[in-house]
N, CA, C and O atoms as a GROMACS GRO file, in nm:
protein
  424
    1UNK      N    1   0.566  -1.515   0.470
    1UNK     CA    2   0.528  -1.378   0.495
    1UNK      C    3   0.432  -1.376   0.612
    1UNK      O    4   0.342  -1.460   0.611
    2UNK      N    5   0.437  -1.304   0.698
    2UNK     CA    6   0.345  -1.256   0.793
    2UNK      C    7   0.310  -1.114   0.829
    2UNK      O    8   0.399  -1.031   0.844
    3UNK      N    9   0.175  -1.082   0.843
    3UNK     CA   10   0.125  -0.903   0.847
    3UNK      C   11   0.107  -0.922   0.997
    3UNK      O   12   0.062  -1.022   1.053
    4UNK      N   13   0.142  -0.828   1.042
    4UNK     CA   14   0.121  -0.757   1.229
    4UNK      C   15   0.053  -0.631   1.171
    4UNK      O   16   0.082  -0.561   1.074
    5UNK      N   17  -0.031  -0.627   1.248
    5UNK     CA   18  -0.060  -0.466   1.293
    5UNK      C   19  -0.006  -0.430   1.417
    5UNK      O   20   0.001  -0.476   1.531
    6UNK      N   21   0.052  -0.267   1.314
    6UNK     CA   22   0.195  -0.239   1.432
    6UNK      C   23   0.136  -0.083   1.426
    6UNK      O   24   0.069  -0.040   1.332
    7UNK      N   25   0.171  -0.010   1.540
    7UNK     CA   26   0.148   0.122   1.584
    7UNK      C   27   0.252   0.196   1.428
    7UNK      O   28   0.350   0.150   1.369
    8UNK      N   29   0.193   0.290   1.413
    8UNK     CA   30   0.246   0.402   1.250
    8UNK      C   31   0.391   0.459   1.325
    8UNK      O   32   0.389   0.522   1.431
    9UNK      N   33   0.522   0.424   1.248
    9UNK     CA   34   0.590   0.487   1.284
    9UNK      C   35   0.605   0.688   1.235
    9UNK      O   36   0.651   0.785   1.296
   10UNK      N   37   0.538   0.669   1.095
   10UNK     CA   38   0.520   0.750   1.037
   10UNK      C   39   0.472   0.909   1.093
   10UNK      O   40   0.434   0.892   1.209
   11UNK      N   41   0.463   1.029   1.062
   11UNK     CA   42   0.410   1.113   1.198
   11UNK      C   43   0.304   1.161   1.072
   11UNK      O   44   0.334   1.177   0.953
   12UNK      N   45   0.161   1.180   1.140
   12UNK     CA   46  -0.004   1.187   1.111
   12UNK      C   47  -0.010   1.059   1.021
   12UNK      O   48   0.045   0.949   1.027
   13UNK      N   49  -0.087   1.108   0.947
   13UNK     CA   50  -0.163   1.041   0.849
   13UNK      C   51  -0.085   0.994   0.709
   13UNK      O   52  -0.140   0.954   0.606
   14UNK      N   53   0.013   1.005   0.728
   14UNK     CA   54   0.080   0.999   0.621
   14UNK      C   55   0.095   0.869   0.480
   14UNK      O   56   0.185   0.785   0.489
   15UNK      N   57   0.033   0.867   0.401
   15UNK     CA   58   0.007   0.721   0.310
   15UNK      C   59   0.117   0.674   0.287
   15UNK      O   60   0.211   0.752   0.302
   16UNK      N   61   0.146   0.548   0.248
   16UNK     CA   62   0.220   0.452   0.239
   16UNK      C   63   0.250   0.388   0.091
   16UNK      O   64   0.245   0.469  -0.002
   17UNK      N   65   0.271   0.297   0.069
   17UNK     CA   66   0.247   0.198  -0.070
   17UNK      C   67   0.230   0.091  -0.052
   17UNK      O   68   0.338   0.031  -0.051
   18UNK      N   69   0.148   0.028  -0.036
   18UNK     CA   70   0.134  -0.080  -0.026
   18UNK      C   71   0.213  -0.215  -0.127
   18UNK      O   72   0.186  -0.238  -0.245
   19UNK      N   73   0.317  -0.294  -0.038
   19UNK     CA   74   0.424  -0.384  -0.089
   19UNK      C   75   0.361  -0.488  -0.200
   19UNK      O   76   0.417  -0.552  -0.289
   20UNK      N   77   0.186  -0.479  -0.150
   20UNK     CA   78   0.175  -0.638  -0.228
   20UNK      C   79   0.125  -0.602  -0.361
   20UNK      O   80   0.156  -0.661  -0.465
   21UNK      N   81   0.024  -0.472  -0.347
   21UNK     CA   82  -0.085  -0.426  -0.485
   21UNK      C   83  -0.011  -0.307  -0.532
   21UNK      O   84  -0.027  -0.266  -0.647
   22UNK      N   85   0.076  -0.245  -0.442
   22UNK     CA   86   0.111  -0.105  -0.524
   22UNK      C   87   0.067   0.016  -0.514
   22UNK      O   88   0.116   0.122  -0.552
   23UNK      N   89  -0.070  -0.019  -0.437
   23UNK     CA   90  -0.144   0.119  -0.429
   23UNK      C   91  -0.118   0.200  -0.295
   23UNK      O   92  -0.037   0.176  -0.205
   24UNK      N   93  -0.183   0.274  -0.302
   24UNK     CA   94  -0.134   0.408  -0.156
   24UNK      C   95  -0.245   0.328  -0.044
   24UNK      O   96  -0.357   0.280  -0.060
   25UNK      N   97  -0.170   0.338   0.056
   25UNK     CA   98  -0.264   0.267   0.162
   25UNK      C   99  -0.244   0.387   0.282
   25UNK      O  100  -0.136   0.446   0.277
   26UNK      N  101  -0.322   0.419   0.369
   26UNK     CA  102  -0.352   0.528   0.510
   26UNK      C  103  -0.364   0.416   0.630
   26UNK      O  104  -0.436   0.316   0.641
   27UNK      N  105  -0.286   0.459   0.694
   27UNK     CA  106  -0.305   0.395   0.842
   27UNK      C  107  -0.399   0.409   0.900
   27UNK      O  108  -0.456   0.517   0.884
   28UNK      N  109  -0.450   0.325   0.980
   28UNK     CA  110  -0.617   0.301   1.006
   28UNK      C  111  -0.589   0.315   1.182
   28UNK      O  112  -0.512   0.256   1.258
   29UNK      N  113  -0.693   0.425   1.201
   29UNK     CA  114  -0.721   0.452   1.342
   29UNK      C  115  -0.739   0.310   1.455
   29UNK      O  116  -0.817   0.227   1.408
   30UNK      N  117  -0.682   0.273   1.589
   30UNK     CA  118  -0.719   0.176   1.672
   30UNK      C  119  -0.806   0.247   1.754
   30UNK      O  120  -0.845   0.364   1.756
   31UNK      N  121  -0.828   0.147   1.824
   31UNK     CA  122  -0.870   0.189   1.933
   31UNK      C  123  -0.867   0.290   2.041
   31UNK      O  124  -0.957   0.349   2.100
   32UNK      N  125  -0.692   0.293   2.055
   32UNK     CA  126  -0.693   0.391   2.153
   32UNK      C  127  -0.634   0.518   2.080
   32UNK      O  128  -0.546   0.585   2.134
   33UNK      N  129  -0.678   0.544   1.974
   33UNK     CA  130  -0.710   0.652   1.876
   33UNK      C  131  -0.501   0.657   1.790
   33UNK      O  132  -0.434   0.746   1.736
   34UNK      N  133  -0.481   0.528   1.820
   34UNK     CA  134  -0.328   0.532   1.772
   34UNK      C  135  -0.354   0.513   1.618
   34UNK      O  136  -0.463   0.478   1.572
   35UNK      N  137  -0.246   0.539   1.549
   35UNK     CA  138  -0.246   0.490   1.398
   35UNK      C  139  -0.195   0.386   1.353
   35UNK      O  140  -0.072   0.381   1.359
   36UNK      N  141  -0.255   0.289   1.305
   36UNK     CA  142  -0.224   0.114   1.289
   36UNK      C  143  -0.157   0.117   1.152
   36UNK      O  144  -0.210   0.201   1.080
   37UNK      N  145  -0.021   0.029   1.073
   37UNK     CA  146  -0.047   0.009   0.963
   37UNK      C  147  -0.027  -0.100   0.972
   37UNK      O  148   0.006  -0.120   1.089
   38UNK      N  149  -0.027  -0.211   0.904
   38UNK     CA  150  -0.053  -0.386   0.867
   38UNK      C  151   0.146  -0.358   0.772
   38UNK      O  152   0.179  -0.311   0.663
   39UNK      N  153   0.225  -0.419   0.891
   39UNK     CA  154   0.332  -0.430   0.817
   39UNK      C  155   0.376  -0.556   0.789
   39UNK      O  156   0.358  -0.641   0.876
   40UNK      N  157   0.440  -0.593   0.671
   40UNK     CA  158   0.452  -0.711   0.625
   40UNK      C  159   0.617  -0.762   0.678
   40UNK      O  160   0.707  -0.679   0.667
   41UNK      N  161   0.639  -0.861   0.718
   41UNK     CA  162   0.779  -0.943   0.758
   41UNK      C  163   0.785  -1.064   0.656
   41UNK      O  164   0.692  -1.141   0.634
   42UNK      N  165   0.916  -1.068   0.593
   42UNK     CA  166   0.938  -1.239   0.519
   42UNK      C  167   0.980  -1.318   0.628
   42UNK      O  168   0.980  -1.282   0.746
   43UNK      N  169   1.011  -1.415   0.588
   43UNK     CA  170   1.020  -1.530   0.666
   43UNK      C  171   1.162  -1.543   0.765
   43UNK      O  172   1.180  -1.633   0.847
   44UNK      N  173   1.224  -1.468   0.745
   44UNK     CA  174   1.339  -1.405   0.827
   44UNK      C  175   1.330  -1.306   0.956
   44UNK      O  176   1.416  -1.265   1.034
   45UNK      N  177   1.193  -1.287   0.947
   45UNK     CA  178   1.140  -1.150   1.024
   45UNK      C  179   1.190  -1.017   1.016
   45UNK      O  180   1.208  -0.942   1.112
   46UNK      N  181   1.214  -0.987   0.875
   46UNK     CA  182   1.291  -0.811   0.830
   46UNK      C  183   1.177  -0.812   0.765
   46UNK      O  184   1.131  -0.904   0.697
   47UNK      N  185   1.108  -0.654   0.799
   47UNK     CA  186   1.003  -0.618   0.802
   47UNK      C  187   1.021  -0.539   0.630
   47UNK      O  188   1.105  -0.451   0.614
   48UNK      N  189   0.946  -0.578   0.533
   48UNK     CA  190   0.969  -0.540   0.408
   48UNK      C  191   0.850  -0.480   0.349
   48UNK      O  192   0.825  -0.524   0.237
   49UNK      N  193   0.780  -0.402   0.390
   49UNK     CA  194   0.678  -0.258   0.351
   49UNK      C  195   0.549  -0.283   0.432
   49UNK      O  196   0.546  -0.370   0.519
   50UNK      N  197   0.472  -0.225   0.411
   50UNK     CA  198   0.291  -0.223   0.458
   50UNK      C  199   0.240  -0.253   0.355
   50UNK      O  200   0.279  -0.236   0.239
   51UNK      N  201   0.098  -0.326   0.417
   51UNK     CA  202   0.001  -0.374   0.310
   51UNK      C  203  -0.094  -0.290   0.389
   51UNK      O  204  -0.108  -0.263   0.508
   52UNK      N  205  -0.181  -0.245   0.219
   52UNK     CA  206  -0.323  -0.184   0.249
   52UNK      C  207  -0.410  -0.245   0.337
   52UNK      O  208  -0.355  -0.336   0.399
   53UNK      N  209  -0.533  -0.227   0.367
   53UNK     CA  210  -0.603  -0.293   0.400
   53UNK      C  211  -0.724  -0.410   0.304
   53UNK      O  212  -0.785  -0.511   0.339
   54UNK      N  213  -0.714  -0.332   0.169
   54UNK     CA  214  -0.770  -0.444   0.055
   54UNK      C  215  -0.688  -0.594   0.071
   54UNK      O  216  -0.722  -0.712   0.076
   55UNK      N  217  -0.573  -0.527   0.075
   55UNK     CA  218  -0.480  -0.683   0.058
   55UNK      C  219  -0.480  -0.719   0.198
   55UNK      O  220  -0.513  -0.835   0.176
   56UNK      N  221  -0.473  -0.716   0.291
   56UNK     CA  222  -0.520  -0.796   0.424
   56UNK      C  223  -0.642  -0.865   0.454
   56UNK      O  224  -0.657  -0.970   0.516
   57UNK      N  225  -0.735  -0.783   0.396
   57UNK     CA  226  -0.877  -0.842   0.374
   57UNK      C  227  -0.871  -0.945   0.299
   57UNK      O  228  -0.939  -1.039   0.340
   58UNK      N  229  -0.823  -0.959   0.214
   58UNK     CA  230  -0.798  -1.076   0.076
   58UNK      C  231  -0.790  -1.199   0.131
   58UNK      O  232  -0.865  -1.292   0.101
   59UNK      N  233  -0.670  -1.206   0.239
   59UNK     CA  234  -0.628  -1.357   0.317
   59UNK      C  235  -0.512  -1.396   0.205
   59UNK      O  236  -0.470  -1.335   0.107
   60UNK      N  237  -0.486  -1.500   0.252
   60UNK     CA  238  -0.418  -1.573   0.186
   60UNK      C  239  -0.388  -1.594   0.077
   60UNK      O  240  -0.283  -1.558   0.025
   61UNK      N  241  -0.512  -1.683   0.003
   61UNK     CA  242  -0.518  -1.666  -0.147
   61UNK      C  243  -0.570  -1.510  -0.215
   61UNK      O  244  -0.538  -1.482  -0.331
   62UNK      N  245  -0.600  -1.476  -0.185
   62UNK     CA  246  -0.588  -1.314  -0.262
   62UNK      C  247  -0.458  -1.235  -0.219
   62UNK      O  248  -0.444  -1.132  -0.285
   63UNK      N  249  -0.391  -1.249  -0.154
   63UNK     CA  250  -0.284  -1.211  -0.117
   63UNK      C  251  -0.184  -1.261  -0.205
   63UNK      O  252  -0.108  -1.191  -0.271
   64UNK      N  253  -0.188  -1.400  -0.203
   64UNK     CA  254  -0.078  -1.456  -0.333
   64UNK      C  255  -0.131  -1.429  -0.464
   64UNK      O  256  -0.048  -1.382  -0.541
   65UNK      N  257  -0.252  -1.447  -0.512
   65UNK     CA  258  -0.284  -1.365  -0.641
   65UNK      C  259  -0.239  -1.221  -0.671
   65UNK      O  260  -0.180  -1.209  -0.778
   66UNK      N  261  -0.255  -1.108  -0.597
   66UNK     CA  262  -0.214  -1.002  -0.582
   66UNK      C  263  -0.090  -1.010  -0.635
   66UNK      O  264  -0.066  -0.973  -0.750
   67UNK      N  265   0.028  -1.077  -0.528
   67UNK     CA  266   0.143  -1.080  -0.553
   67UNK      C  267   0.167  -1.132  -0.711
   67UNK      O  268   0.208  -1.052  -0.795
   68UNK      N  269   0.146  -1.230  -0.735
   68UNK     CA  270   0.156  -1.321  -0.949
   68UNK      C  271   0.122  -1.190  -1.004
   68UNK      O  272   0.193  -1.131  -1.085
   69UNK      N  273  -0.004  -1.139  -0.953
   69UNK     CA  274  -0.044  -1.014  -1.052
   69UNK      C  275   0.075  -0.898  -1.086
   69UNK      O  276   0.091  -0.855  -1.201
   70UNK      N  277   0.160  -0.850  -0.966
   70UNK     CA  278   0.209  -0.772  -0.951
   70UNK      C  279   0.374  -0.853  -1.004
   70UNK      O  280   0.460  -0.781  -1.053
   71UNK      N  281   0.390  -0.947  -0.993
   71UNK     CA  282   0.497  -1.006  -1.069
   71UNK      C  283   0.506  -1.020  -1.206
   71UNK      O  284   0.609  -1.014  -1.272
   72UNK      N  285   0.332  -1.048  -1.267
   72UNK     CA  286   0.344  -1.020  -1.402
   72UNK      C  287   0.362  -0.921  -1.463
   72UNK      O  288   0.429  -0.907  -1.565
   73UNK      N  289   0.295  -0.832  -1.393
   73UNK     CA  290   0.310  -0.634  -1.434
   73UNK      C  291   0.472  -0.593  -1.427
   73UNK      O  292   0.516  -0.510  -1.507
   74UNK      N  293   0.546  -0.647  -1.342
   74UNK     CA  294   0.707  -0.642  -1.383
   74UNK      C  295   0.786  -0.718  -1.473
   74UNK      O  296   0.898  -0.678  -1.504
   75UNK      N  297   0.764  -0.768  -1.495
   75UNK     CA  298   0.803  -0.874  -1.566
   75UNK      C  299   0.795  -0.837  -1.690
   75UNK      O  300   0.894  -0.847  -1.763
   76UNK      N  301   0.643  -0.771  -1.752
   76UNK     CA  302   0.620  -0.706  -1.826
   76UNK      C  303   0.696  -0.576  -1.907
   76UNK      O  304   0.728  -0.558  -2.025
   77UNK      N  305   0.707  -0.501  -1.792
   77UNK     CA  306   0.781  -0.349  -1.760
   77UNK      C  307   0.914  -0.408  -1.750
   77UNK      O  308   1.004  -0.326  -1.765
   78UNK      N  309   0.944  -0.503  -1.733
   78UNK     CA  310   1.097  -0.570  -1.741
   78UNK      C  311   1.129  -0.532  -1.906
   78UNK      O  312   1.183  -0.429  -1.945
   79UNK      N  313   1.085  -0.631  -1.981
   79UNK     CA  314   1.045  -0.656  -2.110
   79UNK      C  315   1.079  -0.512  -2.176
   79UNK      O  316   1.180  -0.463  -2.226
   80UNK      N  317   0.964  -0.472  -2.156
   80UNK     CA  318   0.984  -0.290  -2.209
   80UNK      C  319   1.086  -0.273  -2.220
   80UNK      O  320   1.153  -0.296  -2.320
   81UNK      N  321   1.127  -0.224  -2.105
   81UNK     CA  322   1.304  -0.186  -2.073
   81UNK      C  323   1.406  -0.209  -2.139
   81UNK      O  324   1.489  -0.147  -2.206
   82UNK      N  325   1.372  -0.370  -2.088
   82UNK     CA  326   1.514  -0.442  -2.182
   82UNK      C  327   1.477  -0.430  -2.364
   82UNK      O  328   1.574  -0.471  -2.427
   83UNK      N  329   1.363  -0.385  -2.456
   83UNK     CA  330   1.370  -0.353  -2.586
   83UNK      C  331   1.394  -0.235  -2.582
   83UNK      O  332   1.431  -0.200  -2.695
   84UNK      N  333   1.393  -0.074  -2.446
   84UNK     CA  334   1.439   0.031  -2.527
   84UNK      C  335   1.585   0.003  -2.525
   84UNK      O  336   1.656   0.056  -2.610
   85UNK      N  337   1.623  -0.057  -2.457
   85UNK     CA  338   1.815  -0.078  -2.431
   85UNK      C  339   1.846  -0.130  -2.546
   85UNK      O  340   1.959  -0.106  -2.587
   86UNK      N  341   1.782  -0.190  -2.605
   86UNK     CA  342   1.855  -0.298  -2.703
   86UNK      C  343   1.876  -0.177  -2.862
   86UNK      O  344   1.777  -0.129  -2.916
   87UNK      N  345   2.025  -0.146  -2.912
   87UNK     CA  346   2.056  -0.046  -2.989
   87UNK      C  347   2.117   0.080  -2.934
   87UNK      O  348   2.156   0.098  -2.818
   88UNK      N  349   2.120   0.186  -3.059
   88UNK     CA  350   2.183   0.296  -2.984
   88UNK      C  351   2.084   0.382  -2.927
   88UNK      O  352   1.964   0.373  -2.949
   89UNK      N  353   2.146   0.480  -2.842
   89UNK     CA  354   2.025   0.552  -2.751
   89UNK      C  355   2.074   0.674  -2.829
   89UNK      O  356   2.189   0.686  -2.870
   90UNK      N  357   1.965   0.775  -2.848
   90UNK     CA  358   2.068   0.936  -2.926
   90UNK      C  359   1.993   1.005  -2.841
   90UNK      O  360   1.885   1.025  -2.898
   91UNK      N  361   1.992   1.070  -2.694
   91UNK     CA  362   1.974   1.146  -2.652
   91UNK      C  363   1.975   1.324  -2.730
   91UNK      O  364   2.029   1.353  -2.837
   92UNK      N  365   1.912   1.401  -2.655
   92UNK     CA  366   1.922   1.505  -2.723
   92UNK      C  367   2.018   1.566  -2.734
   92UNK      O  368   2.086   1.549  -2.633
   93UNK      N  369   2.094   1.672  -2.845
   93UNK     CA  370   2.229   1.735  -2.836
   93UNK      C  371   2.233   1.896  -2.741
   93UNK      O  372   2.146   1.983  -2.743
   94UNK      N  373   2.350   1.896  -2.670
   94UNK     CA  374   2.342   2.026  -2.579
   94UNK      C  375   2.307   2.125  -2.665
   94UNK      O  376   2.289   2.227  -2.598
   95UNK      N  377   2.284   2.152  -2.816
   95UNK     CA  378   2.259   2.248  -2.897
   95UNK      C  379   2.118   2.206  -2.875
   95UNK      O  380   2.047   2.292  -2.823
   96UNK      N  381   2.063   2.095  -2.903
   96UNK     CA  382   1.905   2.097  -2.908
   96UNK      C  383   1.855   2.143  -2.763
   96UNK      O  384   1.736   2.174  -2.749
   97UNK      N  385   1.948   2.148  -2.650
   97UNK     CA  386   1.850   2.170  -2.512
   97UNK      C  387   1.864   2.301  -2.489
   97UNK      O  388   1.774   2.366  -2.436
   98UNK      N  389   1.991   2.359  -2.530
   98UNK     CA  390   1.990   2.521  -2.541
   98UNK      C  391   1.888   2.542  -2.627
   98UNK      O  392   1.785   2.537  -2.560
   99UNK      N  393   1.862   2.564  -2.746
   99UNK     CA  394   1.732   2.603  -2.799
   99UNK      C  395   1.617   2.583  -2.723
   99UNK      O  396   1.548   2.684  -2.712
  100UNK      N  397   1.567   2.458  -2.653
  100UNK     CA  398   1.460   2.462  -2.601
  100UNK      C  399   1.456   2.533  -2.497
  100UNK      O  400   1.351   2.596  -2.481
  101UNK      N  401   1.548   2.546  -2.407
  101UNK     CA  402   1.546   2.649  -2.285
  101UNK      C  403   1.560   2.772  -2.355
  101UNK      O  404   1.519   2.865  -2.285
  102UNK      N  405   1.599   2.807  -2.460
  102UNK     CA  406   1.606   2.962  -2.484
  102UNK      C  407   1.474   2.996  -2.555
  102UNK      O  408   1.457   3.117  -2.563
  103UNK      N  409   1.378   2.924  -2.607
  103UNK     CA  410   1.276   2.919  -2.636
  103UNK      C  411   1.158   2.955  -2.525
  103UNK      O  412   1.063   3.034  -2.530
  104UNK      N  413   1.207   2.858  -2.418
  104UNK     CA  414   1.116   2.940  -2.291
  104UNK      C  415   1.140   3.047  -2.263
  104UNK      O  416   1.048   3.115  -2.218
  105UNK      N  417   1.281   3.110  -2.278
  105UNK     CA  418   1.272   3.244  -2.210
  105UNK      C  419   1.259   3.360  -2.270
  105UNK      O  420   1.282   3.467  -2.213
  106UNK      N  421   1.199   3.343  -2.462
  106UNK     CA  422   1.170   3.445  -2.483
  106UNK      C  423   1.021   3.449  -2.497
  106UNK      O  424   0.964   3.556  -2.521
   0.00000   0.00000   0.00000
C-alpha cells in the first residue's frame, strides 16, 4: 500500500470515508489553497479509497493495526449475517404492509 497526497477530485469540501478506519475524512487545504486528500494505491497502483488524516498520522504500524481492527469488526458483522441467514426468513405479509400504510393515512 502506498498514500500520495493528490489534489481533491471531488468539487468543495466534500467528505470522504476513509478506506482504512471507516470514518468520514475532509480534504485538507495546501498550500496553494488547493484541496489535498491522502489517496491510498495497493501494490498494483489502482488507487482504492482515501485515508483520513488520523490514519496517515499513525505511520505504518498504526496503519496496519487500524486495518486487523477493521478486519475484525467484519468478520464479526460477517458472523451476524451468516446466523440471520441460517433458517427460514418470514418477511412481512402484503396484508400486514397494507394495514400499516393504511394506518398512516388515517
Amino acid at each position: 500500500m502506498k498514500i500520495v497526497w493528490e489534489q481533491s477530485v471531488y468539487v468543495g469540501n466534500a467528505p470522504v470515508f476513509c478506506a482504512i478506519c471507516g470514518h468520514r475524512a475532509y480534504p485538507t487545504r495546501g498550500s496553494r489553497n488547493q484541496l489535498l486528500l491522502a489517496v491510498i494505491y495497493d501494490y498494483r497502483g489502482t488507487a482504492c479509497g482515501e485515508a483520513c488524516r488520523d490514519c496517515v498520522a499513525s505511520g505504518a504500524a498504526g496503519i496496519r493495526q487500524k486495518l486487523q481492527d477493521q478486519i475484525q469488526s467484519f468478520q464479526e458483522k460477517i458472523s451476524e449475517l451468516e446466523h440471520l441467514g441460517v433458517g427460514e426468513i418470514q418477511p412481512p405479509s402484503l396484508e400486514e404492509e397494507f394495514q400499516l400504510h393504511r394506518q398512516d393515512v388515517l
